[in-house]
C-alpha positions as CSV (number, residue, x, y, z in Angstrom):
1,X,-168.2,42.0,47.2
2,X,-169.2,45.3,48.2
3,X,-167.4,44.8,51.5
4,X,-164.5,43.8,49.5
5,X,-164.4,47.0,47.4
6,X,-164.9,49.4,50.2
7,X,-162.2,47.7,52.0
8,X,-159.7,48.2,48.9
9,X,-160.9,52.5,49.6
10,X,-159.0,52.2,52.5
11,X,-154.7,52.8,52.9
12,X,-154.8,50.5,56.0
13,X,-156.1,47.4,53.8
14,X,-152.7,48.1,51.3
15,X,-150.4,48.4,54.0
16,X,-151.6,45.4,55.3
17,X,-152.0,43.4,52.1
18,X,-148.4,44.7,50.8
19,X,-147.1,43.8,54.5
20,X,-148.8,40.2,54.4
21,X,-147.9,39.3,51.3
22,X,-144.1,40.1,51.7
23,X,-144.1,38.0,55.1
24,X,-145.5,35.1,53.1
25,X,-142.3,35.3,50.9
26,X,-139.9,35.4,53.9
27,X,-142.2,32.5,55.5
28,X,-141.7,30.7,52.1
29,X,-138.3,30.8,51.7
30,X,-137.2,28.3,54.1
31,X,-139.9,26.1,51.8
32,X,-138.1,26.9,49.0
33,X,-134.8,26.0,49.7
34,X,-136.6,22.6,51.3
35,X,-138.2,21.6,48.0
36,X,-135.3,23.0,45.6
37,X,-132.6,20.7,47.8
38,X,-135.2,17.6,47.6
39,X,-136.0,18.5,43.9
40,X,-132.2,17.6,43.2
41,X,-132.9,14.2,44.0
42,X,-134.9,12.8,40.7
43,X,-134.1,13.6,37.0
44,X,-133.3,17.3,35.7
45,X,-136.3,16.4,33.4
46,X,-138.5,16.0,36.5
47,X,-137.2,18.9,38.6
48,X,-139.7,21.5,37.5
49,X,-142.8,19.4,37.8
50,X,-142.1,18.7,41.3
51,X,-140.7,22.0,42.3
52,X,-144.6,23.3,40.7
53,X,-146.4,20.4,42.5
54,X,-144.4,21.0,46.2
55,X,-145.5,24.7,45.9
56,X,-148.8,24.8,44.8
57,X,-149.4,22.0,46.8
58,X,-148.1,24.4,49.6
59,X,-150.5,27.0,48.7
60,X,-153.1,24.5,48.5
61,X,-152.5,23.3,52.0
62,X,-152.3,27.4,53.7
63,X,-155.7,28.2,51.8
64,X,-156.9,24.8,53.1
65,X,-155.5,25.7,56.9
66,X,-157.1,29.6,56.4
67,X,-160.7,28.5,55.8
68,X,-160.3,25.7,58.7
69,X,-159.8,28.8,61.4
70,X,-162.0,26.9,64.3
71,X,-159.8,23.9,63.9
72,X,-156.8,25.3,63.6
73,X,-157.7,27.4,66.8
74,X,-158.6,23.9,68.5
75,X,-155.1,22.9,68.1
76,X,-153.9,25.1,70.3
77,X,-155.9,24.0,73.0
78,X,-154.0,21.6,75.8
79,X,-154.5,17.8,75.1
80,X,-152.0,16.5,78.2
81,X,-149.8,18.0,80.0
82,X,-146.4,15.9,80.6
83,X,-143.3,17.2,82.9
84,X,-145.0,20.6,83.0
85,X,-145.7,20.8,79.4
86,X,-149.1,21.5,78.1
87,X,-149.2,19.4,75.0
88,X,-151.4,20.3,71.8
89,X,-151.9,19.6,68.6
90,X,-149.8,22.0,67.0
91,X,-146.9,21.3,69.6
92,X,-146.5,17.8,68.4
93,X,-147.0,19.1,64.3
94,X,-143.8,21.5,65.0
95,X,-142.3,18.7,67.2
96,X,-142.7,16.4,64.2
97,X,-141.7,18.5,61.8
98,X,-138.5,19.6,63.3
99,X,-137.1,16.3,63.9
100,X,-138.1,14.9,60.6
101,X,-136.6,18.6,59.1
102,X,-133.4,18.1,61.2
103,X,-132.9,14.5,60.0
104,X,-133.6,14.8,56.1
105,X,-131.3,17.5,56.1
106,X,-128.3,16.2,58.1
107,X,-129.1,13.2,55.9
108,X,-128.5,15.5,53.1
109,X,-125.9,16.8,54.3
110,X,-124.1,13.8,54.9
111,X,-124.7,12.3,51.2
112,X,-123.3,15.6,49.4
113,X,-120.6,15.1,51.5
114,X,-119.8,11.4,51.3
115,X,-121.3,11.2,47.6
116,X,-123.4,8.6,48.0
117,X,-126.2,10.2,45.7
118,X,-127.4,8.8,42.8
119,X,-126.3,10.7,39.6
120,X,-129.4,13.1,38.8
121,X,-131.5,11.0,40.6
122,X,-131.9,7.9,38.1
123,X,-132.3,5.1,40.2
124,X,-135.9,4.0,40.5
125,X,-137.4,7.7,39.2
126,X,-140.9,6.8,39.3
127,X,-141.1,5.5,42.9
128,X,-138.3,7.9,43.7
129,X,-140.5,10.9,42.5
130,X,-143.8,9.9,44.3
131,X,-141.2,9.3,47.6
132,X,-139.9,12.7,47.2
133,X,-143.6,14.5,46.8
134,X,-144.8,13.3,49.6
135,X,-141.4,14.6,51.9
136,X,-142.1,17.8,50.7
137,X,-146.3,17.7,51.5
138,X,-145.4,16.7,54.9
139,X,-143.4,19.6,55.3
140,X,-145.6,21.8,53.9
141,X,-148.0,21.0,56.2
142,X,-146.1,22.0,59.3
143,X,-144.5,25.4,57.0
144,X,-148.5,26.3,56.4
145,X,-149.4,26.0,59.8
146,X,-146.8,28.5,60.9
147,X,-147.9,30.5,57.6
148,X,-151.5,30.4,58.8
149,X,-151.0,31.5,62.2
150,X,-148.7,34.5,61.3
151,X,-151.5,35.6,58.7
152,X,-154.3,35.5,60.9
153,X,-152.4,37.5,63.7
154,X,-151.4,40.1,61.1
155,X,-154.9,40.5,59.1
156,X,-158.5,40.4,60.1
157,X,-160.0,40.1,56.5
158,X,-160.0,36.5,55.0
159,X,-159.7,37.8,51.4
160,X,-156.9,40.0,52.2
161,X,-154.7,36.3,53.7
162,X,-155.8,34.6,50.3
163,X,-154.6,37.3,48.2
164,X,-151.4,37.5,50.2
165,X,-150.9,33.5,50.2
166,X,-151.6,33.7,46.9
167,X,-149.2,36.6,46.0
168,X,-146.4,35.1,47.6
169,X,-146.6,31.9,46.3
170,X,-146.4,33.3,42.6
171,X,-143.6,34.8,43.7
172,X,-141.6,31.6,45.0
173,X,-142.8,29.7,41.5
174,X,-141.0,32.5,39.8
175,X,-138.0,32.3,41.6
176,X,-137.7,28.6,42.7
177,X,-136.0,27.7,39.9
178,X,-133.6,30.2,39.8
179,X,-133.0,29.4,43.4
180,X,-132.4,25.7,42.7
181,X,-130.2,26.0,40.1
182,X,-128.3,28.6,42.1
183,X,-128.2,26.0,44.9
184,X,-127.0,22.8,43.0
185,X,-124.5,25.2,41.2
186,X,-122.4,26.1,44.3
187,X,-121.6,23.0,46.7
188,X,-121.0,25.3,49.4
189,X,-124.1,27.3,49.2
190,X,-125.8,24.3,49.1
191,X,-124.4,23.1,52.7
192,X,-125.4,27.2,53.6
193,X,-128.9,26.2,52.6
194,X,-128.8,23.0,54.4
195,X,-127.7,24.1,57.4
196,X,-130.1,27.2,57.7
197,X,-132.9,24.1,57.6
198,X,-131.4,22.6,60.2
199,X,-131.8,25.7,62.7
200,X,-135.4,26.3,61.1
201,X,-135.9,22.8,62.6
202,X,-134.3,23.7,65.5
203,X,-136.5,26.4,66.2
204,X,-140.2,24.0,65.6
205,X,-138.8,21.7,68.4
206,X,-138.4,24.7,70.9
207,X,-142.1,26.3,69.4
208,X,-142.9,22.9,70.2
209,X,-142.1,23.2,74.3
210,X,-143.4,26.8,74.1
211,X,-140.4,28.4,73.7
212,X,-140.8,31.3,71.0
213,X,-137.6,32.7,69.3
214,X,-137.9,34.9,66.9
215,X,-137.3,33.5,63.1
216,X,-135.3,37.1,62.3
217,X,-132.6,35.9,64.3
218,X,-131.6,33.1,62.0
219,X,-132.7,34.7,58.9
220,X,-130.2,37.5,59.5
221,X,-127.1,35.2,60.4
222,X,-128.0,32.8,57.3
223,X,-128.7,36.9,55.4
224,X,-125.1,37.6,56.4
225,X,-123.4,33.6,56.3
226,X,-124.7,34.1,52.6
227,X,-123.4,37.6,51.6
228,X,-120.4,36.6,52.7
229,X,-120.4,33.3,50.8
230,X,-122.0,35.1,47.7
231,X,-118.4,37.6,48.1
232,X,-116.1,34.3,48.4
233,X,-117.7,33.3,45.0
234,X,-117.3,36.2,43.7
235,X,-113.5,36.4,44.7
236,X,-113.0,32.9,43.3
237,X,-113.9,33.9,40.1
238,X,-112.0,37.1,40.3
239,X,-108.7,35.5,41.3
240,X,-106.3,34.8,38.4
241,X,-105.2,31.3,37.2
242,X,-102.0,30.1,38.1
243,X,-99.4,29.4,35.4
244,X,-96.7,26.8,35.8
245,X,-93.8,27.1,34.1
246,X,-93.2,25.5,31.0
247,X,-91.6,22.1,31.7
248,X,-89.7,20.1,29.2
249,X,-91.4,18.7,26.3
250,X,-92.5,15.1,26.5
């Protein structure tokens, strides 16, 4: 505890628990959009519950990671090598993930455009909700790894990561809502969201082979894909209603 307070003396531990905690957010937002588009799926009744559940269950799993350091560590170690490729147990999380991220959302994709959903989610709610919670804990597993991994590289205090993950996640249960209402609002946003998922899962499957591309590249093109789309809506609702002219009575 003592440690704790003289750490808190010191402008380097702010800078880094300020810095942290808004990386968490950016980490989390890809999350976000992953559980608001799922949570769309059962009952508007339901949405909430499982939007709480799919986050704190995410914080759950990062705090879980963070205190499993050695193991997390011993995933990184080779466990075959195959074509060149060292293989480990993180490569084939990110390689899982990706695919499965990739597929759920071009699956999504594909029933908001075909409309093939159920209305609001009412077919088979119960078994539909427990389906649904367990998409977004598999996912939060491989989004907490990468979480985990950015964390310990940027801090070397435990208690500063926990406060951070912690931080950020109120954050995303404040906004998540807002963010999935926004979402299921705007069909085309929705698509936006969709498709930003897709290149997240892009870029697991190249982690996956070693290949490291920086995550600010796609969060600036989806940044500007969705200014400009947020100025399209905003035109639409600008742009006056066409009147006919009057035609004859009937």
């Amino acid at each position: 505890m003592n440690d704790i307070l003289a750490s808190l003396a010191r402008p380097e531990t702010w800078g880094a628990l300020l810095t942290l905690s808004a990386m968490e957010v950016v980490l989390g937002i890809d999350n976000v959009i992953f559980i608001s588009i799922i949570a769309a799926r059962v009952p508007i009744a339901e949405r909430d519950r499982l939007r709480r559940l799919g986050l704190v269950g995410a914080l759950l799993m990062r705090l879980g990671l963070l205190f499993a350091l050695a193991w997390i560590m011993g995933l990184t170690k080779p466990l075959l090598t195959v074509a060149g490729f060292d293989v480990s147990g993180r490569s084939l999380i990110l390689l899982g993930g990706g695919l499965f991220l990739m597929a759920k959302s071009v699956h999504e994709i594909h029933a908001k455009l075909e409309g093939d959903q159920d209305e609001e989610g009412t077919s088979n709610a119960a078994g539909r909700f427990g389906a649904l919670l367990v998409q977004i804990i598999l996912v939060d597993i491989v989004f907490s790894l990468d979480s985990v991994i950015t964390a310990v590289g940027m801090a070397q205090e435990v208690w500063i990561m926990v406060v951070a993950m912690i931080v950020a996640s109120v954050v995303m249960l404040a906004f998540a809502r807002g963010i999935s209402d926004f979402v299921e609002r705007h069909p085309t946003v929705k698509i936006l969201a969709l498709s930003f998922l897709i290149l997240i899962g892009v870029l697991l499957v190249a982690e996956s082979f070693g290949q490291h591309v920086s995550k600010g590249y796609v969060y600036f093109a989806m940044a500007f894909s969705l200014v400009v789309e947020l100025i399209n809506l905003r035109l639409r609702t600008k742009k006056p209603a066409t009147h006919l002219p009057d035609g004859p009575t009937v």
